[in-house]
Backbone bond lengths (Angstrom), bond angles and torsions (degrees), N, CA, C in turn:
res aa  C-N    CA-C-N  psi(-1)  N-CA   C-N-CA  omega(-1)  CA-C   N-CA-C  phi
1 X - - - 1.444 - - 1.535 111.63 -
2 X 1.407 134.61 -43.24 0.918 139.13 -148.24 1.551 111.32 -81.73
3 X 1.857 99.83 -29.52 1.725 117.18 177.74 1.316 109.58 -77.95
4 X 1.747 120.50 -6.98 1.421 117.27 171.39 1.589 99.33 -82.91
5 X 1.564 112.26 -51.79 1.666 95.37 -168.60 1.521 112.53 -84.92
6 X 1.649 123.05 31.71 1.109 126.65 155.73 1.600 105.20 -89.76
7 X 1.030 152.08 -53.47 1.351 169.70 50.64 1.617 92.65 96.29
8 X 1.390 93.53 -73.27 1.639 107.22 -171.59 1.711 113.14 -84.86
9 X 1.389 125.79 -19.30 1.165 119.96 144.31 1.224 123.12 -66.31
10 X 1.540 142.65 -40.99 1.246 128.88 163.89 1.337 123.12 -51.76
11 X 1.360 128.49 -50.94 1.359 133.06 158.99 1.549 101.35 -40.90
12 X 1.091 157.66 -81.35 1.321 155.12 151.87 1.574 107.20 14.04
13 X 1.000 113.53 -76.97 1.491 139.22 -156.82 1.502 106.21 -74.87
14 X 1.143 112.20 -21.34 1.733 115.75 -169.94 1.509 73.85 -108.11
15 X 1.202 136.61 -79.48 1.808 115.56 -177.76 1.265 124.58 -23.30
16 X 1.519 130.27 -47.52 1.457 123.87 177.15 1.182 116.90 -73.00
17 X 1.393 119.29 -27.86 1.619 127.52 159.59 1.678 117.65 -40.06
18 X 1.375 100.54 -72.61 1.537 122.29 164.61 1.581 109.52 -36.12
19 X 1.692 111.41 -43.83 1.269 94.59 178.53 1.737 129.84 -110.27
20 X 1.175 96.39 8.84 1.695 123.91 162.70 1.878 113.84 -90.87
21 X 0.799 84.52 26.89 2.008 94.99 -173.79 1.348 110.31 -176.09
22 X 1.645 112.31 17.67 1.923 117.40 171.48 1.112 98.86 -59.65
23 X 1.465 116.61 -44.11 1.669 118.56 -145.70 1.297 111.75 -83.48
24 X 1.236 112.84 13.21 1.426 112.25 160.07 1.689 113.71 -115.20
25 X 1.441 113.74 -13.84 1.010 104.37 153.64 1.643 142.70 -98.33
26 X 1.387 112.22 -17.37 1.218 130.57 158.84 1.654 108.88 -107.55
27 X 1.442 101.00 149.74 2.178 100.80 169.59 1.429 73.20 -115.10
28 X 1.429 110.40 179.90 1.372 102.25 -73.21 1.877 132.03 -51.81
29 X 1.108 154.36 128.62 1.133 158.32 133.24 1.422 114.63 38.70
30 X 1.688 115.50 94.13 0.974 117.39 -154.47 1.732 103.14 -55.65
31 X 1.441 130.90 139.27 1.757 118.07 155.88 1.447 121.06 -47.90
32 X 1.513 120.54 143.46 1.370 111.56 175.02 1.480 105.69 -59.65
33 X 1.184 131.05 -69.22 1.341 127.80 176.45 1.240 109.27 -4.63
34 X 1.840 116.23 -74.14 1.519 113.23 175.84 1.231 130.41 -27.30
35 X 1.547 111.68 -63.74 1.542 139.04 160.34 1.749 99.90 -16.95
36 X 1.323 101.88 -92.16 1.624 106.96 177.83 1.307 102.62 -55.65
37 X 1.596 162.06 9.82 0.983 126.63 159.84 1.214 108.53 -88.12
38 X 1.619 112.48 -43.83 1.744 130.08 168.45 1.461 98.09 -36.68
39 X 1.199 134.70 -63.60 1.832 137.91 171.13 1.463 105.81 -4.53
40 X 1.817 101.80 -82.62 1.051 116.11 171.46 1.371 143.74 -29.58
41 X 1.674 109.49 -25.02 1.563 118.63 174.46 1.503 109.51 -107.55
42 X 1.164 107.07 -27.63 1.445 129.14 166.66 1.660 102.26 -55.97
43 X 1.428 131.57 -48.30 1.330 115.40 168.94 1.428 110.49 -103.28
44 X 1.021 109.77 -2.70 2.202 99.32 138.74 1.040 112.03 -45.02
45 X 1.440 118.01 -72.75 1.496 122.71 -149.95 1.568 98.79 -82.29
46 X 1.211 129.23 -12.25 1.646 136.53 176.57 1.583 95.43 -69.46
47 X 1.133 107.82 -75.29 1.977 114.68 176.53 1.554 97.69 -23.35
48 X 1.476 118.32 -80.03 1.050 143.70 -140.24 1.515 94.52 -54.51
49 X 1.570 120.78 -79.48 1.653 130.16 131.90 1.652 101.90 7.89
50 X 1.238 133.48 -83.30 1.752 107.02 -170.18 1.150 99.32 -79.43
51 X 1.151 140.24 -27.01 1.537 101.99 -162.05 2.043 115.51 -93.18
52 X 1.472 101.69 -6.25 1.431 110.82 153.20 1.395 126.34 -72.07
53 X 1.818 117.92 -29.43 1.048 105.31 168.60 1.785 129.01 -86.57
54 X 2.006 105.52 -21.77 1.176 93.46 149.09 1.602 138.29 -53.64
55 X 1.237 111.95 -33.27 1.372 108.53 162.25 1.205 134.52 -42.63
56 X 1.311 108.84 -57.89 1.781 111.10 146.74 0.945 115.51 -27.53
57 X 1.618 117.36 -77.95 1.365 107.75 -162.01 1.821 118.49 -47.15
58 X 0.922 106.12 -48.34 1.548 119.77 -163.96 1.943 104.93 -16.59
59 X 1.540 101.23 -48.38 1.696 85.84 -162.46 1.587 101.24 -73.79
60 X 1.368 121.03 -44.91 1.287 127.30 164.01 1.662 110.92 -29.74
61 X 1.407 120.75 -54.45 1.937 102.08 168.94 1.343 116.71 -61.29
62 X 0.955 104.41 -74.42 1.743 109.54 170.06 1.325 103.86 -8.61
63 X 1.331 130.57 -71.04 1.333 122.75 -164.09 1.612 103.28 -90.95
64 X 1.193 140.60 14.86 1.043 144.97 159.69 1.615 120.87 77.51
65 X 1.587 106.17 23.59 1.826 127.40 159.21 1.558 115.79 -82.77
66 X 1.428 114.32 49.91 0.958 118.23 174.61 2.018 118.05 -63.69
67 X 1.421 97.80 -38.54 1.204 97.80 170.89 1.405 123.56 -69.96
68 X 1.561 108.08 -50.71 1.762 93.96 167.83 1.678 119.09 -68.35
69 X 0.758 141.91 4.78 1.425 133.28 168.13 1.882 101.30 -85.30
70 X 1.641 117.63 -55.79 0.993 129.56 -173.03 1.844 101.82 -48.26
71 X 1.338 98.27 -42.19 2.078 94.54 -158.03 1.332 104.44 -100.75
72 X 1.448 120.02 -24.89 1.219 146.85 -162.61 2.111 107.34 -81.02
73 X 1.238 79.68 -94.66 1.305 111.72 -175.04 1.046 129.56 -70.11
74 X 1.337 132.96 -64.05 1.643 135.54 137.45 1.737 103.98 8.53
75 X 1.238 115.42 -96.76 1.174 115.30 -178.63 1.537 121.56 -12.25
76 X 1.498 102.49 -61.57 1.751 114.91 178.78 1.155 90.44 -46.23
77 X 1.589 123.89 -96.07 1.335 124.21 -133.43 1.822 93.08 -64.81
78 X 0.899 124.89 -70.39 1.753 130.54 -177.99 1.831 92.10 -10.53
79 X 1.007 114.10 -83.83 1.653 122.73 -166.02 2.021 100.49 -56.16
80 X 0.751 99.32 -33.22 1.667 105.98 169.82 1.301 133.35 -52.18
81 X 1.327 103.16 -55.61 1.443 149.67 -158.56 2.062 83.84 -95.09
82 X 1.127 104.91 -56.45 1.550 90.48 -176.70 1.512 116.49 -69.16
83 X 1.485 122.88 -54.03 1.335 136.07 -175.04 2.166 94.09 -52.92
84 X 1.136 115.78 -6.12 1.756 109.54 -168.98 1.659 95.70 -103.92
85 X 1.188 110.98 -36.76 1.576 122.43 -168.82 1.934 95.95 -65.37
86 X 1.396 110.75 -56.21 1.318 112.39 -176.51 1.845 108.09 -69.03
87 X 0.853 119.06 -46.34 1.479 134.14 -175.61 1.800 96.65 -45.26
88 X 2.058 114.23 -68.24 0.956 96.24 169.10 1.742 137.39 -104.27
89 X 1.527 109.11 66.17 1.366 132.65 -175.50 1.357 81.29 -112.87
90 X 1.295 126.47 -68.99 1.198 118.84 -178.44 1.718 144.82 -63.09
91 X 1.372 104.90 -34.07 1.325 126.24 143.93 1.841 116.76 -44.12
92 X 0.777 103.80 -47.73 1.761 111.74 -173.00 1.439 106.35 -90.52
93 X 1.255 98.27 -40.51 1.735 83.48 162.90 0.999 134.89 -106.18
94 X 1.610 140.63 55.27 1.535 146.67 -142.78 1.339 99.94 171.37
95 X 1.776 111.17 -57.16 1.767 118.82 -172.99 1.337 110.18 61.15
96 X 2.146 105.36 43.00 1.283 101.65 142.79 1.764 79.94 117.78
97 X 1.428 106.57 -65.74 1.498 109.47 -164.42 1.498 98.12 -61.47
98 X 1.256 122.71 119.85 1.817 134.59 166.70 1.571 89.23 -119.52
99 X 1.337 91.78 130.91 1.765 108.45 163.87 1.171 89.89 -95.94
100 X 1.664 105.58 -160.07 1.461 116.70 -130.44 2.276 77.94 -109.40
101 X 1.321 106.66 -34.71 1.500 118.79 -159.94 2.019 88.87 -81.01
102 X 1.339 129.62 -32.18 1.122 139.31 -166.21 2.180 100.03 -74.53
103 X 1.370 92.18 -61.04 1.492 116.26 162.29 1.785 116.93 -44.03
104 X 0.855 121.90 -41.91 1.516 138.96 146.69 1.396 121.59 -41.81
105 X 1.446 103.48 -63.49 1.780 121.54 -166.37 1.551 77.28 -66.60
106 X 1.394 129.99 -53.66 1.804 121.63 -146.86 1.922 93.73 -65.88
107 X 0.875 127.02 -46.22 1.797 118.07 175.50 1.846 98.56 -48.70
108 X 1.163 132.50 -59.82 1.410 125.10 -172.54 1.844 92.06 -67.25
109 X 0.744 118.25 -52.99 1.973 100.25 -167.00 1.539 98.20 -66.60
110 X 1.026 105.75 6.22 1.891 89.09 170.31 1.143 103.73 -87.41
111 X 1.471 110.85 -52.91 1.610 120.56 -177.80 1.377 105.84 -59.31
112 X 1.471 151.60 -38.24 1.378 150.74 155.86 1.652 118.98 -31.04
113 X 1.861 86.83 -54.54 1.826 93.12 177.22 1.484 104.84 -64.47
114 X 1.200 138.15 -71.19 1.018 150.57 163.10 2.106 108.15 8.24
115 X 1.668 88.53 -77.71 0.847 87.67 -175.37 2.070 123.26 -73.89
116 X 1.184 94.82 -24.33 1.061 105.31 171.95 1.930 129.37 -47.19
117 X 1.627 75.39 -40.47 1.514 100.62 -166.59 2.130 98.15 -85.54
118 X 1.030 115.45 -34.24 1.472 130.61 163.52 1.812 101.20 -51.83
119 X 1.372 117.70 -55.80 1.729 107.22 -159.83 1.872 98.33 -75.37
120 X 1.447 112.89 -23.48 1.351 102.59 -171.47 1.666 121.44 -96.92
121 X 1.443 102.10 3.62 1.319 111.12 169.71 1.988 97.42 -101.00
122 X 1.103 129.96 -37.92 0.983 101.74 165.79 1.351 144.99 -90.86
123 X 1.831 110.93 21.75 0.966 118.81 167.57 1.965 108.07 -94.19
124 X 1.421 90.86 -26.74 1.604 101.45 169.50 1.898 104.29 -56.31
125 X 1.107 120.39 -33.13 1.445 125.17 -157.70 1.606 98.34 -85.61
126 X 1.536 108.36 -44.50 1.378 121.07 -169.95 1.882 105.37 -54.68
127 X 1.171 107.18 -54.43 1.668 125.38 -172.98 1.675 91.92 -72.83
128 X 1.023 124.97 -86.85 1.559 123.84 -170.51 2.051 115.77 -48.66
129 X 0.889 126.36 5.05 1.310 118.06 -169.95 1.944 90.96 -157.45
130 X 1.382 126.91 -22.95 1.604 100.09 -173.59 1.210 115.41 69.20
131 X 0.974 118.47 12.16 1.483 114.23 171.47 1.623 123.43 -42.00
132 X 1.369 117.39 144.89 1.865 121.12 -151.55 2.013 90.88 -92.40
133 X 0.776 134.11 151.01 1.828 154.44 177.79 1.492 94.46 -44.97
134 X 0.970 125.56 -29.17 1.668 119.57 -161.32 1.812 87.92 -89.02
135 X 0.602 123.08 -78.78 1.481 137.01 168.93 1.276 119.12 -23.70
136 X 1.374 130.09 -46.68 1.287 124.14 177.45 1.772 97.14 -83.20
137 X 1.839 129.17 -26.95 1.459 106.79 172.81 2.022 102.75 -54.37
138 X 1.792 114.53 -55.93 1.400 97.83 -142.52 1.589 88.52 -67.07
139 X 1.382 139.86 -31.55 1.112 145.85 -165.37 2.038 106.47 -54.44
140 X 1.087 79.20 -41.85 2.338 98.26 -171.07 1.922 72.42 -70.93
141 X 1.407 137.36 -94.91 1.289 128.26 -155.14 1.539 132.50 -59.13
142 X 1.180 100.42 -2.20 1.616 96.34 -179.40 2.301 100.75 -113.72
143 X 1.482 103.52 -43.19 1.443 107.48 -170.01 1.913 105.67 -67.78
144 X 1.193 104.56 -52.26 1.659 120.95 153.20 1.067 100.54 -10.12
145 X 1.315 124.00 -88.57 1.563 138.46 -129.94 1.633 95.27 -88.05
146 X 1.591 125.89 -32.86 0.826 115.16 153.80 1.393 128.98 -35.79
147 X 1.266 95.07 -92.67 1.979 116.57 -165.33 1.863 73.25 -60.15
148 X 1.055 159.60 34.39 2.003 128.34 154.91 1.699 75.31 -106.59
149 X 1.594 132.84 -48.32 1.544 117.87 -171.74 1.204 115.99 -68.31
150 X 0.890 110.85 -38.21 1.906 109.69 168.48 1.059 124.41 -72.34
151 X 1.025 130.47 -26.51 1.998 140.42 163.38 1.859 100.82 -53.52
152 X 1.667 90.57 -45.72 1.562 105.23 -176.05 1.786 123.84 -23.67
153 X 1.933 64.34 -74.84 1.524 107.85 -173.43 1.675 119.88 -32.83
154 X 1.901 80.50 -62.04 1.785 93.68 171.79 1.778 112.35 -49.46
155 X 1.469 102.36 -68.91 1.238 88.01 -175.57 1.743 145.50 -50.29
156 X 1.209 71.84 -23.81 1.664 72.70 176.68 1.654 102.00 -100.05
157 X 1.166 152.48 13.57 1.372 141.52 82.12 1.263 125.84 11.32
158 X 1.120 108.97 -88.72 1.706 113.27 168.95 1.343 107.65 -64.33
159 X 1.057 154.39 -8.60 1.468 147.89 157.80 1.703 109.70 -66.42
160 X 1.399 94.95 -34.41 1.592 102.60 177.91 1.150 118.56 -58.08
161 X 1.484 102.48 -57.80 1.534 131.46 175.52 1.812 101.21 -37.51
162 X 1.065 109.32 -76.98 1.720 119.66 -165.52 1.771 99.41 -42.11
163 X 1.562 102.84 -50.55 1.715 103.42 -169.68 1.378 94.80 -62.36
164 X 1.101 126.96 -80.73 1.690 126.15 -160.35 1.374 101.94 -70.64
165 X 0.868 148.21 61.96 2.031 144.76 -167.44 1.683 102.55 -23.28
166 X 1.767 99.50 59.43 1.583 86.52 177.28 1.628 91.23 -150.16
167 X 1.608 93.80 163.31 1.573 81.66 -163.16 1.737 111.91 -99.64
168 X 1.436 100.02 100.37 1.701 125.30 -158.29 1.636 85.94 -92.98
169 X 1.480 134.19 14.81 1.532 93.30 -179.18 1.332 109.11 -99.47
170 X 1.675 122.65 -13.39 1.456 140.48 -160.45 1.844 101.63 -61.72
171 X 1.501 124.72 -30.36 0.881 136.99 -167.38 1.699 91.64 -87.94
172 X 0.858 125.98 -77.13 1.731 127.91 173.83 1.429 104.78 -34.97
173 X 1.337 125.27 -66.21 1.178 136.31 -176.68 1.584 118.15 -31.27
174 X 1.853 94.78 -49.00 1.495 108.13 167.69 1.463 134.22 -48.69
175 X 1.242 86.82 -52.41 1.519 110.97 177.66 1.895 121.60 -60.64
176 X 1.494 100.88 -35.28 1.627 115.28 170.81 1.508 107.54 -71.80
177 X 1.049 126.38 -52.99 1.463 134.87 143.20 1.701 129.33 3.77
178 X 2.116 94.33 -80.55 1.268 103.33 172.92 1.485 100.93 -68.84
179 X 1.063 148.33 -52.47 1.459 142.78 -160.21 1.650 106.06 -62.36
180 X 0.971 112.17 -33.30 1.621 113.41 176.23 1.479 102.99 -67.54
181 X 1.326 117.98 -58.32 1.424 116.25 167.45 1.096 119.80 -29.64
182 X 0.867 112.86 -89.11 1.434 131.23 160.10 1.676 112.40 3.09
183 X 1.377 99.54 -95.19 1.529 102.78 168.39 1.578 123.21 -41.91
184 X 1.323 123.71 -42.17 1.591 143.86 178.66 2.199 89.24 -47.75
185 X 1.623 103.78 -47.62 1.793 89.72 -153.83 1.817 88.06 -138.59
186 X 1.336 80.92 64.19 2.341 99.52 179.86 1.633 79.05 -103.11
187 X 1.135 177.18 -67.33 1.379 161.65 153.39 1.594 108.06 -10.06
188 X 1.339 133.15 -81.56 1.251 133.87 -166.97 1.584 91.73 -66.46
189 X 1.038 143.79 -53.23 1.807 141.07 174.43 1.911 106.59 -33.05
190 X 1.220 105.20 -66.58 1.009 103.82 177.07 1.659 129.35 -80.34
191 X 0.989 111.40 9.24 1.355 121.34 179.33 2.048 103.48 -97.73
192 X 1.437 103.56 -36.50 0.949 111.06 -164.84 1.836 101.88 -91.66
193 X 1.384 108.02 -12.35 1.568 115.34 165.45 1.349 129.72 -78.06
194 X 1.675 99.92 -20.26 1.649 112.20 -151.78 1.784 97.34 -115.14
């Protein structure tokens, strides 16, 4: 019990962050209310996000590439799958028209998805694996901070995109990508450094 309301206090805590430092990313200062409502679609599109990328996975178990899907692949669709969830939050709710304050909000709903999409994979991790309290803290501060910078990345990608009418997120996109990698095979990286 106690590694769930660690889980859900970190999610907490990275939200008041997010919303003690809006006002430099949105004018005016997003409301907390907002914050937690953005949450709410933010773990829409988090749900939505695993259970599309389990789909992926599926033929990969079957044939027993659990590791390349896990270190490999994951990454792709995960960062994919997120940068599409925010892309159409905004699309569906606007229908194309983003003002300049909407365009704003989309850099914070990345960081929402992000994080959103971070508390429900490690509550997925918590139930499927038992993982011990120590583990889900370094796991909540290092995997977190990932997938909230890579959620980032994308979004403000597509923020790029809207300002210059060009499609600037593929380059961001990339980059959320390698960093997921990255983190996914920081064991084989450093094994292969050391």
């Amino acid at each position: 019990m106690i590694r769930y309301v660690v889980t859900v206090s970190l999610f907490g805590f990275y939200l008041f962050i997010f919303w003690v430092l809006g006002s430099g990313i949105s004018k005016p200062r997003p409301k907390l209310a907002s914050l937690i409502s953005l949450s709410f679609w933010g773990f829409a599109g988090g749900l939505v996000t695993i259970v599309v990328s389990g789909l992926f996975d599926v033929p990969f178990l079957i044939v027993g590439l659990k590791q390349l899907s896990s270190r490999l692949l994951a990454p792709i669709w995960e960062e994919m799958m997120k940068a599409t969830v925010i892309f159409a939050f905004f699309a569906w709710n606007k229908l194309g028209s983003i003002t300049q304050i909407n365009r704003d909000l989309m850099t914070l709903f990345g960081l929402v998805v992000g994080l959103s999409f971070a508390a429900i994979e490690n509550i997925g991790y918590i139930n499927q694996y038992n993982i011990p309290l120590d583990v889900v803290v370094k796991r909540g501060f290092s995997t977190w901070d990932m997938h909230i910078v890579a959620a980032f990345l994308s979004s403000y990608g597509l923020k790029e995109s809207y300002n210059k009418k060009k499609i600037w997120i593929l380059p961001y996109l990339a980059v959320a990508i390698l960093i997921h990698l990255v983190m996914n095979n920081g064991d084989i990286i450093l094994q292969f450094i050391s």
